[in-house]
C-alpha positions as CSV (number, residue, x, y, z in Angstrom):
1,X,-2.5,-7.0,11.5
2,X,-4.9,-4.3,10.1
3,X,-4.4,-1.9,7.3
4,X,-1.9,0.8,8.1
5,X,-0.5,-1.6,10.7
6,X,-3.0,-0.2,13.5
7,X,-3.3,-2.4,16.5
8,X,-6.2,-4.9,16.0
9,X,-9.2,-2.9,18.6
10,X,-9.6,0.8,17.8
11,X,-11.8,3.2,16.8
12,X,-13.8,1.6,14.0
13,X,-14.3,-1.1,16.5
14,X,-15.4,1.4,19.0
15,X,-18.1,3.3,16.0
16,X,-19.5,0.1,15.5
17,X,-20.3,-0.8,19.7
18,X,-21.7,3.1,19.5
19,X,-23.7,2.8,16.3
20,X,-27.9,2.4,16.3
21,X,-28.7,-0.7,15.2
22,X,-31.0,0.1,13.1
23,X,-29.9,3.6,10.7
24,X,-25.8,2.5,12.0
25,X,-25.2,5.9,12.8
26,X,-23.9,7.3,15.8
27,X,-26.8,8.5,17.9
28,X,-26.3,12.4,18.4
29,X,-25.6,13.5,22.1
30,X,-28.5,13.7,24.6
31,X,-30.3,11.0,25.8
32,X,-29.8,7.8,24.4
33,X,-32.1,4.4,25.7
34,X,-31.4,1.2,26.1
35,X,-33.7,-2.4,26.3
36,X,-33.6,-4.3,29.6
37,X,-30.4,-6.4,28.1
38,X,-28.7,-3.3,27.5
39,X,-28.7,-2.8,23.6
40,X,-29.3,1.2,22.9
41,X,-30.8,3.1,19.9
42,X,-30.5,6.5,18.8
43,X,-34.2,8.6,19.7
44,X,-35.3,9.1,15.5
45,X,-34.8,4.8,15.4
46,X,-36.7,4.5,18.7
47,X,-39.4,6.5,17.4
48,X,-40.2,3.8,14.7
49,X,-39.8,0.7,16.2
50,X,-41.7,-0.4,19.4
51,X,-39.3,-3.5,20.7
52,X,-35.2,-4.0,20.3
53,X,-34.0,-5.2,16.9
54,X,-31.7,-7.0,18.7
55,X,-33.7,-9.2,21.5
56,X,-36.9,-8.3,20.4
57,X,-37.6,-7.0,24.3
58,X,-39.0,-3.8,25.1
59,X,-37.9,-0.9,26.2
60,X,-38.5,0.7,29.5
61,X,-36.9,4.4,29.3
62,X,-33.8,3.5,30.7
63,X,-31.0,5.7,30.1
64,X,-27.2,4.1,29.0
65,X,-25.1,6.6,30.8
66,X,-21.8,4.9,29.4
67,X,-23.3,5.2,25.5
68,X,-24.2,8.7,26.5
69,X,-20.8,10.1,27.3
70,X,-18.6,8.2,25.1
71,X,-20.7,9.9,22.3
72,X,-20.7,13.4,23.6
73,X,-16.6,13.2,23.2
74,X,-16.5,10.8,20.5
75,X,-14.5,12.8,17.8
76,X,-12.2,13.6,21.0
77,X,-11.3,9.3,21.5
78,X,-11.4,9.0,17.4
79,X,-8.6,11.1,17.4
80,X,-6.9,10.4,20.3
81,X,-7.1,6.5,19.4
82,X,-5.9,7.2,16.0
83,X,-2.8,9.2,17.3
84,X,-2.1,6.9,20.2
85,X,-1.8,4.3,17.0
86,X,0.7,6.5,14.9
87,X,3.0,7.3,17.6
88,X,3.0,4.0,18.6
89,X,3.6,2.7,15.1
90,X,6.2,5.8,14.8
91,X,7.8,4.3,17.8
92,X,8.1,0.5,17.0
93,X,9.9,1.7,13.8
94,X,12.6,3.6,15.8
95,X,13.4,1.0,18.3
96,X,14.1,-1.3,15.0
97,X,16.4,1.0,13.7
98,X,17.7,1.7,17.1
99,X,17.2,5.2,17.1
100,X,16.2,7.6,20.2
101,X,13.1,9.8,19.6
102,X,13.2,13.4,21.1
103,X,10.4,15.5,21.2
104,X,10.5,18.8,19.3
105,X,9.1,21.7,21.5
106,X,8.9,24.1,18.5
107,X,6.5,20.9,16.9
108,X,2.9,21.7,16.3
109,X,0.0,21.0,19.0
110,X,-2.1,18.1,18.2
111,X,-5.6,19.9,18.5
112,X,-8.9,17.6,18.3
113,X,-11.2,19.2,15.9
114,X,-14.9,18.5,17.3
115,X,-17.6,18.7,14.9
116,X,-21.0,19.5,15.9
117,X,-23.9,17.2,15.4
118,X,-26.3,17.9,13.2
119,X,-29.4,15.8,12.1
120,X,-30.0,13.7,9.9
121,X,-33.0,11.5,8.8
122,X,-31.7,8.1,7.8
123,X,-33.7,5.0,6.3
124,X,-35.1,2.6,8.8
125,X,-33.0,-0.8,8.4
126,X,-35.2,-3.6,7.8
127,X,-34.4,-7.0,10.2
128,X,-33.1,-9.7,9.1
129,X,-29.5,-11.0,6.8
130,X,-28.1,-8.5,4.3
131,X,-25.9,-9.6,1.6
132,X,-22.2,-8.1,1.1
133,X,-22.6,-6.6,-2.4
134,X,-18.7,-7.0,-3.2
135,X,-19.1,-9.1,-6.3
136,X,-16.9,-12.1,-5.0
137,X,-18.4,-12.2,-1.5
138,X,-20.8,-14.1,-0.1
139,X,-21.1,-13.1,3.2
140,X,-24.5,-12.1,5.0
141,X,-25.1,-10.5,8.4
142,X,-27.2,-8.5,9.8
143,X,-27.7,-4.7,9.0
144,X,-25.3,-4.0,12.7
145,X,-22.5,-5.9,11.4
146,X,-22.2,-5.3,7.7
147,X,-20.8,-1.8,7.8
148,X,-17.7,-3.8,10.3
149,X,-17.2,-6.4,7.7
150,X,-16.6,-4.0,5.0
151,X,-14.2,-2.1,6.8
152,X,-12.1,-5.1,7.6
153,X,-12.5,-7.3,4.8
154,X,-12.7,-4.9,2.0
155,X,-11.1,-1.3,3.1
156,X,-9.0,-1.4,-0.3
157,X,-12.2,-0.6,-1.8
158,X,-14.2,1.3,0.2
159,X,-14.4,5.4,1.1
160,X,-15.7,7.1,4.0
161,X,-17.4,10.3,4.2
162,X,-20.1,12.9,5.1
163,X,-22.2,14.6,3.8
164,X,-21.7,18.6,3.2
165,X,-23.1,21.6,4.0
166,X,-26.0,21.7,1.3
167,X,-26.4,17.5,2.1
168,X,-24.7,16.5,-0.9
169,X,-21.8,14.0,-1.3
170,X,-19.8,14.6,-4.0
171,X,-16.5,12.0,-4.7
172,X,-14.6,11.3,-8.3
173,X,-13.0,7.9,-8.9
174,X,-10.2,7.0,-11.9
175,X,-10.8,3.6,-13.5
176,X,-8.6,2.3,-15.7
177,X,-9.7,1.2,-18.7
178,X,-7.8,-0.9,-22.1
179,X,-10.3,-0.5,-25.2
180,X,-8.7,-3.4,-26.7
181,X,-9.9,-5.4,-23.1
182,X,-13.0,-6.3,-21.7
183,X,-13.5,-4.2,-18.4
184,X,-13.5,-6.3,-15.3
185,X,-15.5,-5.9,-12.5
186,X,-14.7,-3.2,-10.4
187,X,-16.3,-2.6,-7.2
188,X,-16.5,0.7,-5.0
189,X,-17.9,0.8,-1.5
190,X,-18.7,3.9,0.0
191,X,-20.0,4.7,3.5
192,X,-21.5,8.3,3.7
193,X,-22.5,9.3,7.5
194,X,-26.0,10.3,7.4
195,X,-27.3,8.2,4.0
196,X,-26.0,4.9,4.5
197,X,-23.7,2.2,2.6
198,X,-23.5,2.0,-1.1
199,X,-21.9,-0.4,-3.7
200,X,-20.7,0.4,-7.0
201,X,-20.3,-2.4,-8.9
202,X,-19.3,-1.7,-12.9
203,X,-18.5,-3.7,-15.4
């Protein structure tokens, strides 16, 4: 079972079917194409490259409807997902301890906060195998799938966030460190929305 005891499909999962290919990014809402097999790519991505990354076919201006709408309410499902997963986790623990949950009516309301796209201009991902950076993995995959196996092989390590208001990212980490020891190899991931993936690997 996943970190925090989540059920196995859930959001993340859902990111990665939604992300472009090619920058990983959600696309922002609007129209959003799709080849003739059905793989989609945000409009900046689709600017740059003239077939799919995916199946190498072309596209014809075909619209993916589904893609569409699930990222116009995205941050709605996120959080719904992740809630669903808390109160059903909450729930599970109860019914072991053979307890009866009431609602409280006086309880806060559970209000979605929707953020408002904004653009960004991301680095066109190359094609082919990328190498997980972690220094004691040796996985490759390709630029679609990397961001996926970080978050479920090595989410001890990594941090997730955005970029602010003046598009900077600004995070602090504590290492601890023995003068009398060598340091050992520590390795931070960290996934900023907008700029990409980035490994920290000091030693």
């Amino acid at each position: 079972m996943p970190k925090n005891g989540f059920t196995q499909w859930g959001w993340p999962d859902m990111e990665e079917l939604l992300q472009c290919p090619v920058c990983l990014d959600i696309p922002v809402p609007g129209i959003v194409e799709q080849c003739r097999h059905g793989h989609h790519i945000c409009a900046n991505c689709k600017k740059q490259v003239e077939s799919c990354p995916l199946c190498k076919c072309d596209f014809h201006g075909t619209r993916n409807f589904v893609v569409e709408e699930l990222i116009r309410h995205f941050d709605v499902l996120k959080n719904t997902m992740l809630l669903n997963s808390l109160v059903s986790e909450e729930a599970k623990k109860n019914k072991r301890k053979k307890k009866n949950t009431k609602l409280n009516a006086s309880a806060p309301v559970f209000t979605p906060q929707i953020t408002r796209p904004r653009k960004v201009n991301t680095p066109a991902a190359t094609r082919g195998l990328y190498p997980c950076r972690v220094h004691d993995c040796s996985v490759s995959l390709p630029s679609g799938r990397i961001l996926n196996h970080v978050r479920t092989s090595h989410a001890d390590i990594l941090t997730e966030g955005v970029v602010d208001f003046t598009d900077n990212y600004n995070e602090t980490w504590v290492i601890p460190f023995d003068s009398k020891q060598p340091l050992a190899m520590n390795t931070i991931v960290v996934f900023v929305r907008g700029i990409g993936l980035i490994y920290l690997n000091i030693e």
